[in-house]
LUMMINU-39809 format. One record per residue (C-alpha): residue number from 1; z, x, y. Coordinates in nm, 2 decimals, decimal comma. Layout:
! residues N
(NUM (Z X Y)),
...
//
This chain:
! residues 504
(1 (-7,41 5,45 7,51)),
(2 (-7,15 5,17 7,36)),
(3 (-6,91 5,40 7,17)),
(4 (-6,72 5,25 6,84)),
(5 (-6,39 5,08 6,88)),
(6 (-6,11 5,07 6,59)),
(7 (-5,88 4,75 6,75)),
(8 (-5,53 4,72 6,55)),
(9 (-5,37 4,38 6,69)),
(10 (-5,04 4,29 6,55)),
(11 (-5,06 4,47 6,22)),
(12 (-4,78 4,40 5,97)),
(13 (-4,67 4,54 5,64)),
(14 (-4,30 4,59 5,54)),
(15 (-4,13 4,79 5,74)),
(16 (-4,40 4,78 6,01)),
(17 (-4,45 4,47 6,25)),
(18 (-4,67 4,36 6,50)),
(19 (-4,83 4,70 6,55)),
(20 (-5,14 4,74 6,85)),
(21 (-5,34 5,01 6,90)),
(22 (-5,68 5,13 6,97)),
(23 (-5,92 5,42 6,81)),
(24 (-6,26 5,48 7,01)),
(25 (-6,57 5,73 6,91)),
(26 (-6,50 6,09 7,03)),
(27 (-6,14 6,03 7,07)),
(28 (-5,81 6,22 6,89)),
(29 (-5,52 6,05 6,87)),
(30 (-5,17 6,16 6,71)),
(31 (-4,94 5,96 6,56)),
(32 (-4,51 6,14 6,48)),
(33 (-4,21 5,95 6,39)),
(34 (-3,93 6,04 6,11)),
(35 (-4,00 6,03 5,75)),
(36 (-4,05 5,69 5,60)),
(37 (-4,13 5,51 5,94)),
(38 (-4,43 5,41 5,77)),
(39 (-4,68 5,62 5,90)),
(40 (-4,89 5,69 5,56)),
(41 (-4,85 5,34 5,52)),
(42 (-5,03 5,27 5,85)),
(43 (-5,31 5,53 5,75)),
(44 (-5,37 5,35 5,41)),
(45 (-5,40 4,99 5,62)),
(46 (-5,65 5,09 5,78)),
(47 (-5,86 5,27 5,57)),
(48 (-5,81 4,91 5,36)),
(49 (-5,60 5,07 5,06)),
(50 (-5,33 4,82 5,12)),
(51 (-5,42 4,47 5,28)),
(52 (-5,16 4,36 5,56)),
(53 (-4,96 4,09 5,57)),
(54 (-4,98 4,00 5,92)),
(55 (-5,21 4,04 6,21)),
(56 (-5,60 4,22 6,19)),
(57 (-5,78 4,52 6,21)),
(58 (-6,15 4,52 6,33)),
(59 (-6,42 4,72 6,42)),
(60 (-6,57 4,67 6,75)),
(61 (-6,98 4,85 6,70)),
(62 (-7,27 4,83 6,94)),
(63 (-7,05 4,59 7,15)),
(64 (-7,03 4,37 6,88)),
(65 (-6,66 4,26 6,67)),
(66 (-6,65 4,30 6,32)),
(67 (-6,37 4,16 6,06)),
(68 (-6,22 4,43 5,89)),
(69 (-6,31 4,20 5,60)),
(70 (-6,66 4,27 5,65)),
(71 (-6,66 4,61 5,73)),
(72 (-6,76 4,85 5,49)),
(73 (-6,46 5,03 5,51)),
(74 (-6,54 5,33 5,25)),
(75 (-6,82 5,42 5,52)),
(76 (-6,65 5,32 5,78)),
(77 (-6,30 5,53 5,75)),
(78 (-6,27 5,90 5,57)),
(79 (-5,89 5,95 5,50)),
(80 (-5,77 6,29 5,42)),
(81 (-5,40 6,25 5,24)),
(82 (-5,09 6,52 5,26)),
(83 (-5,20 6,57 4,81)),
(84 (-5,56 6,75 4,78)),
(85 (-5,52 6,76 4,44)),
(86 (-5,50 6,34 4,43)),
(87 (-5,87 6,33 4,63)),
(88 (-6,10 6,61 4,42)),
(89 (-6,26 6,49 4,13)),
(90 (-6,56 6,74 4,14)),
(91 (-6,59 6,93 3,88)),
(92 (-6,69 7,21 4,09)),
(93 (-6,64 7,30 4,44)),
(94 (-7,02 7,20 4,49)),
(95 (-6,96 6,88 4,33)),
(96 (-6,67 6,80 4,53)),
(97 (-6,87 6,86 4,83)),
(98 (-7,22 6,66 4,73)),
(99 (-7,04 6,40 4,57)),
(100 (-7,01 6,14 4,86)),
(101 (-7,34 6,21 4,97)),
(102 (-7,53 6,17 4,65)),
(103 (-7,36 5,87 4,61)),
(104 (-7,49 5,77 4,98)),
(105 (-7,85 5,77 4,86)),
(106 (-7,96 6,15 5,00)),
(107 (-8,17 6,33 4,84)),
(108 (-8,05 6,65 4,63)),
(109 (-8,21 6,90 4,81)),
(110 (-8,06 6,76 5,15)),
(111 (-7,71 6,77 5,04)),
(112 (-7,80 7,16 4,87)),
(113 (-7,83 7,24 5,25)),
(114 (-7,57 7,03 5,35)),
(115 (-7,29 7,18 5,09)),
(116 (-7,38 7,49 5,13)),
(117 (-7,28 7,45 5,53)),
(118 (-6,98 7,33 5,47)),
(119 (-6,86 7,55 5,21)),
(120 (-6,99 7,84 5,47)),
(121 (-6,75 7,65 5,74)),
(122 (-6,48 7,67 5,58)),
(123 (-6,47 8,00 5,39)),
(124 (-6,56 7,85 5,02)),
(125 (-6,86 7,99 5,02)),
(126 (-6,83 8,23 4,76)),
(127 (-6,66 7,92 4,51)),
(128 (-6,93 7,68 4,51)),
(129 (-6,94 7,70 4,12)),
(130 (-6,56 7,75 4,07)),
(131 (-6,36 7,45 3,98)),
(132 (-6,13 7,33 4,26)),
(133 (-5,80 7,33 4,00)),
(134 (-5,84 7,69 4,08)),
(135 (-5,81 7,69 4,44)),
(136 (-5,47 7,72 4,62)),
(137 (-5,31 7,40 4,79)),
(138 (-5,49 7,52 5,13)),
(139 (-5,83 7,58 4,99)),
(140 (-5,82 7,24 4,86)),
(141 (-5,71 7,06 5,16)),
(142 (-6,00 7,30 5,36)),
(143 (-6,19 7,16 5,07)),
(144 (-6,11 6,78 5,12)),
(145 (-6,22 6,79 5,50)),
(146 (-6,53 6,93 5,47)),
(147 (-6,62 6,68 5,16)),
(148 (-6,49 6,35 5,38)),
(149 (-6,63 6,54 5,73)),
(150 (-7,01 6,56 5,54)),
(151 (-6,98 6,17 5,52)),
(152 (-6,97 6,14 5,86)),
(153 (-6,76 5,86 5,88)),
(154 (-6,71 5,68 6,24)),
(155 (-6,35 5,71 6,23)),
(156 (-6,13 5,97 6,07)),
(157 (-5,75 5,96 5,93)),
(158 (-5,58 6,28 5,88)),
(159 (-5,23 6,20 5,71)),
(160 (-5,07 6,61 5,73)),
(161 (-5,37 6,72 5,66)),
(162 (-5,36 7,05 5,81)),
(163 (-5,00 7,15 5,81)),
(164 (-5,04 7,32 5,49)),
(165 (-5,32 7,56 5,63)),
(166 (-5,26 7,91 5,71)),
(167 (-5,33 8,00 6,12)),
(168 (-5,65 8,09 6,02)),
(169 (-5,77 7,85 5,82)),
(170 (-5,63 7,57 6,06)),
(171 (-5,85 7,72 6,32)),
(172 (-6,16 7,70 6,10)),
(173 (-6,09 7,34 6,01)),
(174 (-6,02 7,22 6,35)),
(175 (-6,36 7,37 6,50)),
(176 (-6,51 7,19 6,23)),
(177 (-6,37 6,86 6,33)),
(178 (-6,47 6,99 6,66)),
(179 (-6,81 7,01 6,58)),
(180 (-6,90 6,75 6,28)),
(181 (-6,64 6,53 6,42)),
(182 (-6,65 6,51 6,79)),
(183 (-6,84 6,15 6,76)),
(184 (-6,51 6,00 6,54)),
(185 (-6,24 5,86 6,63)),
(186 (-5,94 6,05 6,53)),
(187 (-5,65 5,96 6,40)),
(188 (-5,39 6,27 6,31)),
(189 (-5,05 6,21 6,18)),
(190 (-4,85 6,50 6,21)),
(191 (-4,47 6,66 6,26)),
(192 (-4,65 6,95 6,41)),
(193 (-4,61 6,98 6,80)),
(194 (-4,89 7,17 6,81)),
(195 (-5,15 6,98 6,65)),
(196 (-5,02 6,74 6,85)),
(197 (-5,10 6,89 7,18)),
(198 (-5,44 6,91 7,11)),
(199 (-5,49 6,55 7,09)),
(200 (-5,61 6,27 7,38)),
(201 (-5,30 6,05 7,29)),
(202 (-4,96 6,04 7,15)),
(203 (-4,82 5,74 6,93)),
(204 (-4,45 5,70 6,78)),
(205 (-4,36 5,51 6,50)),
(206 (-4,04 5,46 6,47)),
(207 (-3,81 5,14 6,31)),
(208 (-4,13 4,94 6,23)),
(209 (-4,26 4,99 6,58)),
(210 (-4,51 5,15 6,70)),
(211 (-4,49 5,34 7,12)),
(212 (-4,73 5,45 7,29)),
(213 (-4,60 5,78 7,49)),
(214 (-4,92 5,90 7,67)),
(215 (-5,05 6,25 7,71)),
(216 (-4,88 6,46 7,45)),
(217 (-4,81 6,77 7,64)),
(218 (-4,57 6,60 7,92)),
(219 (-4,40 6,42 7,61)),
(220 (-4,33 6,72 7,38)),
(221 (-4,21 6,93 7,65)),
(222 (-3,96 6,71 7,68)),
(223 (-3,66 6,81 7,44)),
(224 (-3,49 6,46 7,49)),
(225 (-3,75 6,27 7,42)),
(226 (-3,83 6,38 7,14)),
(227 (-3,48 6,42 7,01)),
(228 (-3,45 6,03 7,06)),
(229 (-3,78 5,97 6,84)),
(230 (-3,73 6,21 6,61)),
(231 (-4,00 6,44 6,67)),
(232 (-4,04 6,79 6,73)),
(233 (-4,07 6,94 7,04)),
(234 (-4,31 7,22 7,14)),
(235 (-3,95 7,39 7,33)),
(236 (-3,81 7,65 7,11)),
(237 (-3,50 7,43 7,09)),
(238 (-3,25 7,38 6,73)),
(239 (-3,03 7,11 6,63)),
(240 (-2,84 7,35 6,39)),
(241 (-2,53 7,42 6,48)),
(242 (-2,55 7,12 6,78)),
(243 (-2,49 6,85 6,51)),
(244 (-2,14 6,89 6,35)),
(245 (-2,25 6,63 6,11)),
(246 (-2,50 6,81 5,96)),
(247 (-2,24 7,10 5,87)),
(248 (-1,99 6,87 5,81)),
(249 (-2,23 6,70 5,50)),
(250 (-2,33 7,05 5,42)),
(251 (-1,98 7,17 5,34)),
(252 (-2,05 6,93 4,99)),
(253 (-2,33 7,24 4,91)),
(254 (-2,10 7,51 5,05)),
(255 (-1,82 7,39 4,74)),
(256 (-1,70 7,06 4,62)),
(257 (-1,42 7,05 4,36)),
(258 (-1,50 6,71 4,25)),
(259 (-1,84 6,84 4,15)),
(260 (-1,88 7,03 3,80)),
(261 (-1,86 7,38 3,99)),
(262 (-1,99 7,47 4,31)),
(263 (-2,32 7,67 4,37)),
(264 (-2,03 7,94 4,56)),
(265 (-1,87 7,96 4,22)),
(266 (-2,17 8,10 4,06)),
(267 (-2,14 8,44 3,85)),
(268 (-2,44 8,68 3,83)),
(269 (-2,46 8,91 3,53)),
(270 (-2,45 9,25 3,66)),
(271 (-2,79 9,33 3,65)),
(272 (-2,95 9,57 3,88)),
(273 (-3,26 9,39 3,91)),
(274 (-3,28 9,02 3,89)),
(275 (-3,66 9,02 3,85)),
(276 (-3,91 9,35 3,82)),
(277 (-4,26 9,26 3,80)),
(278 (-4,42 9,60 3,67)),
(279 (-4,76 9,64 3,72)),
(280 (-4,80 9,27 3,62)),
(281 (-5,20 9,17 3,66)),
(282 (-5,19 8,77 3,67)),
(283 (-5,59 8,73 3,55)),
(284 (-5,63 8,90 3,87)),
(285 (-5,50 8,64 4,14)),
(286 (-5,20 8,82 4,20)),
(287 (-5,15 9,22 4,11)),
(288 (-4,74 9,33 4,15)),
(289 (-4,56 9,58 4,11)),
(290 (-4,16 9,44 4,26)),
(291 (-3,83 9,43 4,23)),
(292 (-3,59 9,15 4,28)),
(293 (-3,24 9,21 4,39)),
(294 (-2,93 8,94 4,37)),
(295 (-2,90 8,70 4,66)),
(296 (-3,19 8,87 4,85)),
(297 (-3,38 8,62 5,03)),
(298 (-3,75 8,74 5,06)),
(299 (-3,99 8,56 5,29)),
(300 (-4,33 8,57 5,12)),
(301 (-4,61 8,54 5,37)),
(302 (-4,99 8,58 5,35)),
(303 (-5,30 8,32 5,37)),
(304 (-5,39 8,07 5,18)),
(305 (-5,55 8,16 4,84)),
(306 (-5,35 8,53 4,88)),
(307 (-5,16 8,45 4,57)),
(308 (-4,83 8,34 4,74)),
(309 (-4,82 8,03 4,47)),
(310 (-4,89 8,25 4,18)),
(311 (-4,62 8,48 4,25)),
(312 (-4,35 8,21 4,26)),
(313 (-4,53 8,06 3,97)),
(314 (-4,48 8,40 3,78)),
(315 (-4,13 8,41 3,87)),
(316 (-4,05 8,09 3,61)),
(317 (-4,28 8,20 3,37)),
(318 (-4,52 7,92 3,45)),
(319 (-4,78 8,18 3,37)),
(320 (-4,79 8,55 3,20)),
(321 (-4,91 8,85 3,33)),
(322 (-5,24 8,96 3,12)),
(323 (-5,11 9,34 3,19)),
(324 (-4,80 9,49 3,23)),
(325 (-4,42 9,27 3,23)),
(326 (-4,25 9,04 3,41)),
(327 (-3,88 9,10 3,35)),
(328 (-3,56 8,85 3,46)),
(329 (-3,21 8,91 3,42)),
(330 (-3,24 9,24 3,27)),
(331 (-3,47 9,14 2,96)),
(332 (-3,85 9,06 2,95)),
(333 (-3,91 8,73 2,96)),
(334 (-4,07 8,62 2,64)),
(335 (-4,14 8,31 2,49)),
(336 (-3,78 8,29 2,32)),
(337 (-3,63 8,33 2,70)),
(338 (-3,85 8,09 2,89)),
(339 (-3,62 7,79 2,85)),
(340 (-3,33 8,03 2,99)),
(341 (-3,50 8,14 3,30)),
(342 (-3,60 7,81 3,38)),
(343 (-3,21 7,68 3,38)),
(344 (-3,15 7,95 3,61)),
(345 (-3,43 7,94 3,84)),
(346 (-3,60 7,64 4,00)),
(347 (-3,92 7,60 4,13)),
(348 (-4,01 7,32 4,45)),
(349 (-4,36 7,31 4,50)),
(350 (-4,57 7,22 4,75)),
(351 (-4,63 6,85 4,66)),
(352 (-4,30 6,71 4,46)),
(353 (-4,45 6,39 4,38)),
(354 (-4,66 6,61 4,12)),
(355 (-4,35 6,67 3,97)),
(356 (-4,13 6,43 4,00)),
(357 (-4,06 6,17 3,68)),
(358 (-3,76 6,03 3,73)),
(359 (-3,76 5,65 3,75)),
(360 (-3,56 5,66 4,10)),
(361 (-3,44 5,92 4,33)),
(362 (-3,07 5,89 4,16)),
(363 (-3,20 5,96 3,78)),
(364 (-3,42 6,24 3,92)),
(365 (-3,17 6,41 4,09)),
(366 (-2,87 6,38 3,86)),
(367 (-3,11 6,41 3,57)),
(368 (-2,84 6,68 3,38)),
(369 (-2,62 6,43 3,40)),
(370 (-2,51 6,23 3,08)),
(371 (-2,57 5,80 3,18)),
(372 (-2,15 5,85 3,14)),
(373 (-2,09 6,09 3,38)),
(374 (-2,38 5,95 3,67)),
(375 (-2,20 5,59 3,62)),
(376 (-1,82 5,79 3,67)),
(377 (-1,94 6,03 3,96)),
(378 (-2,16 5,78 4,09)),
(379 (-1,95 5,81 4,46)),
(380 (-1,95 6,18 4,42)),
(381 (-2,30 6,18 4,34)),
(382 (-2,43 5,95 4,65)),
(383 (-2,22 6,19 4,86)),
(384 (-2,44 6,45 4,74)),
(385 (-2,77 6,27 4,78)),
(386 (-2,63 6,18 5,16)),
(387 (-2,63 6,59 5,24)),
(388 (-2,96 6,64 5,18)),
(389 (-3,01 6,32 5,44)),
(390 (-3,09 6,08 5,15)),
(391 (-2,95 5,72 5,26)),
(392 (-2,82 5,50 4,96)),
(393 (-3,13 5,26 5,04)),
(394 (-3,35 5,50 4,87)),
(395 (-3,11 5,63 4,60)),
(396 (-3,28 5,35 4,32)),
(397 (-3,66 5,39 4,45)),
(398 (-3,88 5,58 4,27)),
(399 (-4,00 5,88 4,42)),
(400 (-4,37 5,78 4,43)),
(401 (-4,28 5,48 4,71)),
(402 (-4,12 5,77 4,91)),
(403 (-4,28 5,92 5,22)),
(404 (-4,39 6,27 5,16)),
(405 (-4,08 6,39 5,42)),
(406 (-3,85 6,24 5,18)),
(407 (-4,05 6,38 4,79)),
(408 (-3,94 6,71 4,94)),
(409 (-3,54 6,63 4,99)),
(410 (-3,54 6,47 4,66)),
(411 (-3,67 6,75 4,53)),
(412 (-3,46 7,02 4,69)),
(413 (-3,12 6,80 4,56)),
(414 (-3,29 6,81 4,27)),
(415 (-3,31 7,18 4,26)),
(416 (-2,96 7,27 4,35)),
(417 (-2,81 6,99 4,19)),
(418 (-2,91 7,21 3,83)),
(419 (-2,68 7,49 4,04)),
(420 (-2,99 7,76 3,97)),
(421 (-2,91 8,14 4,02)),
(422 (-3,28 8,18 4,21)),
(423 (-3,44 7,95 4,37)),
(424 (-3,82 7,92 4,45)),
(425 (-3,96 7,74 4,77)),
(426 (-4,34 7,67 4,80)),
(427 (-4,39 7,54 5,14)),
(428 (-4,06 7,34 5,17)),
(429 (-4,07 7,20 5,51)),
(430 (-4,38 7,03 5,47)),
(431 (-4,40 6,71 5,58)),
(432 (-4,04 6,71 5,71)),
(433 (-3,95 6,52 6,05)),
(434 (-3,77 6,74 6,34)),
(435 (-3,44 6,59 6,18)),
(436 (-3,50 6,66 5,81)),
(437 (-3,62 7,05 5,95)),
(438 (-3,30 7,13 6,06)),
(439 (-3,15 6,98 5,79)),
(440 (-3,31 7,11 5,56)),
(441 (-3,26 7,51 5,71)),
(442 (-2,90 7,43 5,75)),
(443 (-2,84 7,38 5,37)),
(444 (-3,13 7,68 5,33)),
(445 (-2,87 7,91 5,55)),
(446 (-2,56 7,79 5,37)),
(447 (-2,75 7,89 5,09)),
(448 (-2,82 8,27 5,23)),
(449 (-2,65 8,55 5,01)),
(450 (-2,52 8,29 4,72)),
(451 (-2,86 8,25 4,57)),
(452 (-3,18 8,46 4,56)),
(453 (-3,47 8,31 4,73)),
(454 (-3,80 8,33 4,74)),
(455 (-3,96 8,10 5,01)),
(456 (-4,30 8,11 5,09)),
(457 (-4,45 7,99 5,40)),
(458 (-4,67 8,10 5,67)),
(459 (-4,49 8,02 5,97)),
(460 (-4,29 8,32 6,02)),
(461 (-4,05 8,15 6,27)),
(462 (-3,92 7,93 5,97)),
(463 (-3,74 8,26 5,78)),
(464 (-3,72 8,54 6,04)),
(465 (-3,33 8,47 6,10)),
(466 (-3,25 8,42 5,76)),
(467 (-3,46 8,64 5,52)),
(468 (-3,35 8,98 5,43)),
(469 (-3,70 9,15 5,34)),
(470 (-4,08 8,98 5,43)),
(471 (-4,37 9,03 5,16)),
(472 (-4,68 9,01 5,31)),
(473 (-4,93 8,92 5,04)),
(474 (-5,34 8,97 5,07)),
(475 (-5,62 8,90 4,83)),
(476 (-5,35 8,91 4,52)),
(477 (-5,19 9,19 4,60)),
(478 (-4,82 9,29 4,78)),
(479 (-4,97 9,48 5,13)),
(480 (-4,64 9,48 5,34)),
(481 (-4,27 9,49 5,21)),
(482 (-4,05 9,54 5,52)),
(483 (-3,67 9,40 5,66)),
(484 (-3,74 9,08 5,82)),
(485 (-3,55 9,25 6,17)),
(486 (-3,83 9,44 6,17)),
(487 (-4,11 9,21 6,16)),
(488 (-4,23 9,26 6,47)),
(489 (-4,34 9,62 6,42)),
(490 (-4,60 9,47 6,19)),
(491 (-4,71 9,16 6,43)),
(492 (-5,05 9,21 6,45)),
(493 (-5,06 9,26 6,06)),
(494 (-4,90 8,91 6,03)),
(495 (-5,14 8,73 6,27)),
(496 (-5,46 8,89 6,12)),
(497 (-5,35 8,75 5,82)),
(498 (-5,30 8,37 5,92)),
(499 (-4,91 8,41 5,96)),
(500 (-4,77 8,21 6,23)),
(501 (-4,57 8,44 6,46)),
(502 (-4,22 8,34 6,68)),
(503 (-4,37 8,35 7,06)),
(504 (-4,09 8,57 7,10)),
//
């Protein structure tokens, strides 16, 4: 049997040039390389959402060459982005999943049977008639791949598609690429070392060119490597501390005295509590009864759809609890207070670019500041941009033409550039490059004890140095509240729930 061929032969765009590079039928290939190498950009290429300016793709089928230009390429290619919420447009979960199919010509009562295997597939089952607005950011990515895998495409592009999955749900959606996509080719752009692993092949973009590296377990073993191409490493090896630059750029978070004040300077109010949720009842996703202490730093774990999300949500008064209070700063937080707690508390969600309005990465950042005083500190200011590993190339491009890697430092200068009393991190190292990681949990650390934290994830291994207490949170409600030394009393608990454990 002739098996499909995806053929990419000197592809250029921007940044990227002369690309080559094959996809066939039944294979998985994965493609790293640092934020902004272009690797979304590559994805959207092929999937013919951008038209290249040099070179060809085509599509070798039955033995026979096709031009991309004649290929229908919607049929052809199923792209899954690193935003679920940009690709749903179902009005129900149902919807989302029939849609493609009804619009293929099948018949209603084959795509019933159809939906209602995929939603069984990957745990939705019970949703089919809820709207997918109401899903978390993992059950709408889960969501996204079984709509795009119930096409049955012949090739498949997975642009972080699964990084935001819990353990659990990760495993569910790769046996369902196992099974409904083991005749695609697949192409999975990733930071993740272990996604990686499971793939056939190994690709590097990097610079505008693209390496091909081989078998992906000899390469990410190797901590050099990797290093060199800015990827991460299976190895349980850390660049903090190694790289005096990166401390020496942090010392501009630690206290400048250019800057207004610095984020050491700040004064709490002597409040006991910062926050006290008692008995709050958030229309039922999320049941708490907590207290908040100054400069803790709480790891809040739990899988997807647990109300992680809605708990940080709550904390900025994004939404009210229907029973009991939600208090901040000693005073419950009313209507009248909302604009205060949101000066002193900033929220960084999972996907920035949802957020994110200024009309470049300097005006969204410095935002505060009055057109004056950005044109007077504008050294100062680039400085600052530079310690959260944002290059003065991107300083005046608007946010949207970033890489995802790059949304999420823009956003987290954002965040601390408004000098906030608590901070609260949904899923910040998305999408970050092994670089931009350690970066990014250097300033985090430098950070430890001046702010309160709440950063949710569920990769343990990103917070169990650093957080004081771990929240475990199930099915809306708090089910663990221990010291983060401790977690490994409660390991099993963690890994039942989709938590991603250290291996140590």
């Amino acid at each position: 049997m002739l098996k499909n061929e995806l053929q990419v032969i000197n592809l250029s765009y921007r940044m990227l040039s002369n690309l080559n590079f094959d996809l066939k039928s039944g294979e998985i290939v994965a493609l790293m390389g640092p934020n902004g190498a272009g690797k979304s950009t590559l994805a959207r290429l092929i999937a013919g959402l951008l038209e290249p300016t040099g070179g060809e793709i085509s599509l070798i089928k039955d033995g026979l060459k096709t031009s991309w230009s004649d290929v229908k390429r919607w049929q052809e290619i199923g792209i899954i982005g690193q935003h679920p919420r940009r690709q749903t447009i179902g009005a129900t979960v149902a919807e989302e999943l029939g849609f493609g199919l009804l619009n293929l010509g099948h018949n209603v009562k084959e795509v019933r049977e159809v939906v209602r295997e995929l939603a069984q597939a990957i745990g939705l089952e019970g949703r089919l008639n809820q709207s997918p607005a109401t899903l978390s950011g993992g059950e709408r990515q889960r969501l996204v791949i079984a709509a795009i895998l119930g096409l049955k495409p012949s090739f498949l592009i997975l642009d972080e598609a699964l990084t935001m999955l819990d353990e659990r749900a990760q495993e569910r959606c790769l046996k369902l690429l196992k099974t409904q996509g083991k005749e695609m080719g697949q192409l999975w752009i990733t930071h993740d070392p272990e996604l990686a692993l499971k793939a056939d092949r190994l690709l590097v973009l990097k610079d505008g060119n693209l390496m091909e590296l081989g078998e992906p377990g000899t390469v990410l073993c190797d901590v050099l490597l990797c290093q060199e191409y800015s990827i991460r490493s299976i190895m349980n090896e850390t660049l903090d501390g190694q790289n005096g630059e990166l401390w020496r750029k942090c010392e501009l978070i630690r206290g400048n005295t250019t800057r207004r004040r610095s984020i050491s300077e700040i004064k709490f109010e002597d409040h006991e509590d910062i926050m006290e949720w008692v008995k709050a009842d958030y229309a039922s996703r999320l049941r708490i009864n907590q207290k908040l202490k100054p400069n803790e730093f709480i790891g809040v774990l739990g899988p997807s759809g647990a109300g992680k999300s809605t708990l940080l949500e709550s904390a900025i008064a994004l939404i009210k609890p229907t029973e009991g209070m939600f208090l901040a700063f000693g005073e419950e937080v009313t209507k009248h207070q909302i604009n205060t707690l949101r000066q002193r508390a900033r929220l960084m969600l999972q996907e920035p670019g949802e957020y994110q309005i200024g009309r470049n990465v300097y005006h969204e950042v410095f935002y505060l500041q009055s057109s004056k005083e950005r044109k007077q500190k504008h050294p100062e200011n680039l400085m600052y941009l530079e310690a959260f590993g944002i290059p003065e190339n991107l300083a005046y491009k608007v946010p949207e033409n970033l890489s995802g890697g790059e949304r999420q430092k823009v956003a987290l200068a954002a965040a601390l550039e408004s000098l906030p009393e608590v901070l609260l991190l949904d899923e910040p190292l998305l999408g970050l490059d092994a670089n931009s990681r350690s970066l990014f949990q250097t300033i985090v650390r430098e950070l430890k004890g001046k702010l309160t934290i709440l950063y949710v994830t569920h990769d343990l291994s990103e917070i169990v140095g650093l957080a004081d207490r771990l929240w475990l949170i199930e099915e809306g409600e708090l089910k663990l509240d221990c010291q983060s030394k401790d977690w490994f009393m409660y390991k099993e608990q963690f890994k039942e729930a989709g938590v991603r454990c250290p291996i140590n």
